[in-house]
C-alpha positions as protocol buffer text, in pm:
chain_id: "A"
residue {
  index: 1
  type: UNK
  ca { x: -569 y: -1204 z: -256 }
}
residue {
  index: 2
  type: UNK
  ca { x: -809 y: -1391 z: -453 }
}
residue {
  index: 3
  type: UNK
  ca { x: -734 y: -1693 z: -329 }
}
residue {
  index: 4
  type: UNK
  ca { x: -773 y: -1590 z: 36 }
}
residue {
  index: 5
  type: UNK
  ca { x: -1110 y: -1441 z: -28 }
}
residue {
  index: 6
  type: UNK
  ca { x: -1242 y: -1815 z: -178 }
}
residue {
  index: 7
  type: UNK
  ca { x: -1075 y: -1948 z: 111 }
}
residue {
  index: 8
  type: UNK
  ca { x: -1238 y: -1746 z: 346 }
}
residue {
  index: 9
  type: UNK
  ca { x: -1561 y: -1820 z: 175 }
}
residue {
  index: 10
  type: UNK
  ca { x: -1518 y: -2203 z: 154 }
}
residue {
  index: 11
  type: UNK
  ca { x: -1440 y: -2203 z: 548 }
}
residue {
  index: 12
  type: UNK
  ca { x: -1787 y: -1982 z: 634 }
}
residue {
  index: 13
  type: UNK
  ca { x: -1989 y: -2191 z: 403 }
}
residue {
  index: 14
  type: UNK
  ca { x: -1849 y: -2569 z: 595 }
}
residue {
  index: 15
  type: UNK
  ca { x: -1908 y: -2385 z: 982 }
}
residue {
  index: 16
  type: UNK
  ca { x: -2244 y: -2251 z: 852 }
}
residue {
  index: 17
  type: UNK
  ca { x: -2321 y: -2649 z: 749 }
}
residue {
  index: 18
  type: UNK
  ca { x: -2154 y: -2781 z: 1066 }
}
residue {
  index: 19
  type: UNK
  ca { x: -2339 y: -2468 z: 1275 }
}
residue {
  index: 20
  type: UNK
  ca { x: -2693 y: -2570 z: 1092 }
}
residue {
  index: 21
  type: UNK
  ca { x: -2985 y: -2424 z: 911 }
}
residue {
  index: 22
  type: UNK
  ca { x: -3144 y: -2255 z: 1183 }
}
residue {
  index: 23
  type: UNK
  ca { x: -2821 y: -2062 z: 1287 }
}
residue {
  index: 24
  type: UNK
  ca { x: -2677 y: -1999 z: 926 }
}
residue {
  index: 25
  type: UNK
  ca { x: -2551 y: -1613 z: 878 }
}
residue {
  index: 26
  type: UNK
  ca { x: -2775 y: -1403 z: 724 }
}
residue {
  index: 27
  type: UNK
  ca { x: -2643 y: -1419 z: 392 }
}
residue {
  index: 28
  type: UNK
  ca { x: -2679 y: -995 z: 329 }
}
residue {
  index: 29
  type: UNK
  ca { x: -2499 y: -960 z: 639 }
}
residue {
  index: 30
  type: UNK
  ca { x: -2224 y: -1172 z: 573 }
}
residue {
  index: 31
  type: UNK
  ca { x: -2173 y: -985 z: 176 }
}
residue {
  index: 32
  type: UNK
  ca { x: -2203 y: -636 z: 388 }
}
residue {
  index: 33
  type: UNK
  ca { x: -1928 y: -752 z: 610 }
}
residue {
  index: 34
  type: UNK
  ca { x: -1679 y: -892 z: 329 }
}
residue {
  index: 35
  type: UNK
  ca { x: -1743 y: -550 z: 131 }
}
residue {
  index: 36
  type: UNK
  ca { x: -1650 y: -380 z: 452 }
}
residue {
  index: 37
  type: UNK
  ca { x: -1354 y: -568 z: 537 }
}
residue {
  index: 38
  type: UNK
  ca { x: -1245 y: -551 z: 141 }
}
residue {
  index: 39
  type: UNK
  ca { x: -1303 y: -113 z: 127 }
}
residue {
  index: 40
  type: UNK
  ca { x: -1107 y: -136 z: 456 }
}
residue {
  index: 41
  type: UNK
  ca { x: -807 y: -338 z: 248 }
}
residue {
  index: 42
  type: UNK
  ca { x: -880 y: -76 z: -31 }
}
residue {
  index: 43
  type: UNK
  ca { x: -818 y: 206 z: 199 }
}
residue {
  index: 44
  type: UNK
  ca { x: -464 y: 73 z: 321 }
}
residue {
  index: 45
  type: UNK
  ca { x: -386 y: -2 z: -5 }
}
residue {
  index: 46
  type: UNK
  ca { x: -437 y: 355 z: -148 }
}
residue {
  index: 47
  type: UNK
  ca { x: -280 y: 507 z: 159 }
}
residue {
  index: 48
  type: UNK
  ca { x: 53 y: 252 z: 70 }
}
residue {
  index: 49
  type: UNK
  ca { x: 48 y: 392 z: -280 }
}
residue {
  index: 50
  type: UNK
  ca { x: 28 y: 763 z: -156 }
}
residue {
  index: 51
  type: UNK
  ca { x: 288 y: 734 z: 85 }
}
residue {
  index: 52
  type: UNK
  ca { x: 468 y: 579 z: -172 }
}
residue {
  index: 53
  type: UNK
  ca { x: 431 y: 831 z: -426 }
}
residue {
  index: 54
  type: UNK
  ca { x: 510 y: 1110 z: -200 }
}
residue {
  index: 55
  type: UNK
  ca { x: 828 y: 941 z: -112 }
}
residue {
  index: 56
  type: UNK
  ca { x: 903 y: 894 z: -461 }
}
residue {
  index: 57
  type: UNK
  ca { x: 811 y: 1284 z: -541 }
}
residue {
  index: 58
  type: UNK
  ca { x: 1036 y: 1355 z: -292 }
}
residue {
  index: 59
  type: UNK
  ca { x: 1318 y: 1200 z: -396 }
}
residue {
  index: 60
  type: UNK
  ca { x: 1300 y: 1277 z: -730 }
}
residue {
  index: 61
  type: UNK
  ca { x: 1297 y: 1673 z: -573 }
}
residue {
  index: 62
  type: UNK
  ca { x: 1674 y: 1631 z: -371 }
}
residue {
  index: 63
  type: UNK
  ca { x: 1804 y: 1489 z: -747 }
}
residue {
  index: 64
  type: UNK
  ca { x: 1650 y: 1788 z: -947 }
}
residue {
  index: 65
  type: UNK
  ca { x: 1783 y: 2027 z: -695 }
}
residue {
  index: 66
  type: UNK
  ca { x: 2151 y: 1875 z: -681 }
}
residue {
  index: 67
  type: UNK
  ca { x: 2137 y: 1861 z: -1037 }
}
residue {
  index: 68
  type: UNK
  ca { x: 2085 y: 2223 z: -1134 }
}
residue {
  index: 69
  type: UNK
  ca { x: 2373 y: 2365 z: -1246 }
}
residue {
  index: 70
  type: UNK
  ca { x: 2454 y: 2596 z: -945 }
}
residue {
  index: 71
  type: UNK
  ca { x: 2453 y: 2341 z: -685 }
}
residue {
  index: 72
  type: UNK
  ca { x: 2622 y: 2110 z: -944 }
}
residue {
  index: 73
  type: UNK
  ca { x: 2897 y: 2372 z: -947 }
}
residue {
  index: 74
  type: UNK
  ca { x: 2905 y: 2442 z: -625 }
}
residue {
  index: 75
  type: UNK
  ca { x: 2894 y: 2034 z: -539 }
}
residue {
  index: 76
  type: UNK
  ca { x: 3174 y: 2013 z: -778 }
}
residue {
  index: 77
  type: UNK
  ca { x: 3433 y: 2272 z: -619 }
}
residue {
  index: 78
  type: UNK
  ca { x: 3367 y: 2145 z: -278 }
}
residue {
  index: 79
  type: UNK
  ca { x: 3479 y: 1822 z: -383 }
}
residue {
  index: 80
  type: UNK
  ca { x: 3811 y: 1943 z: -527 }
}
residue {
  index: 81
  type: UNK
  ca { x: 3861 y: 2144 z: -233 }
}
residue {
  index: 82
  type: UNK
  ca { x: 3820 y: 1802 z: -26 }
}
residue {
  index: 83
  type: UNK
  ca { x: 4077 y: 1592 z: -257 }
}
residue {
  index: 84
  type: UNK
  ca { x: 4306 y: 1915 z: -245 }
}
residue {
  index: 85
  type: UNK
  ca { x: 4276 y: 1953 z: -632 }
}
């Protein structure tokens, strides 16, 4: 990500010395607009790890539950039933 970020940078600074002094970017405009676009990656990027984490939780929930001795029992007798043990 770093590396994108420098290359984005590099590219602004040549156009802004191709474009000319008088119609560079206003350099506090241009640091307000990378901080914006780099909260926006920060947002996805914490959503990603909730959704994650839920999905993980959530998982880890169906084991726990299949693994408590009841439904382990029950699981268990089912399953000879099936094989006609």
């Amino acid at each position: 990500m770093l590396d994108r970020v420098i290359g984005l940078r590099r590219r602004r600074a040549r156009e802004e010395k191709s474009r000319g002094a008088s119609e560079a970017v206003d350099p506090i405009r241009a640091l307000e607009q990378r901080v914006a676009h780099l909260e926006a990656m920060i947002e996805g990027l914490q959503d990603a790890v909730h959704r994650e984490s839920q999905h993980t939780r959530e998982q880890l929930d169906d084991v726990r539950r299949r693994i408590e001795p009841g439904e382990l029992s029950r699981a268990l007798s089912r399953d000879a039933r099936e094989r006609g043990l």
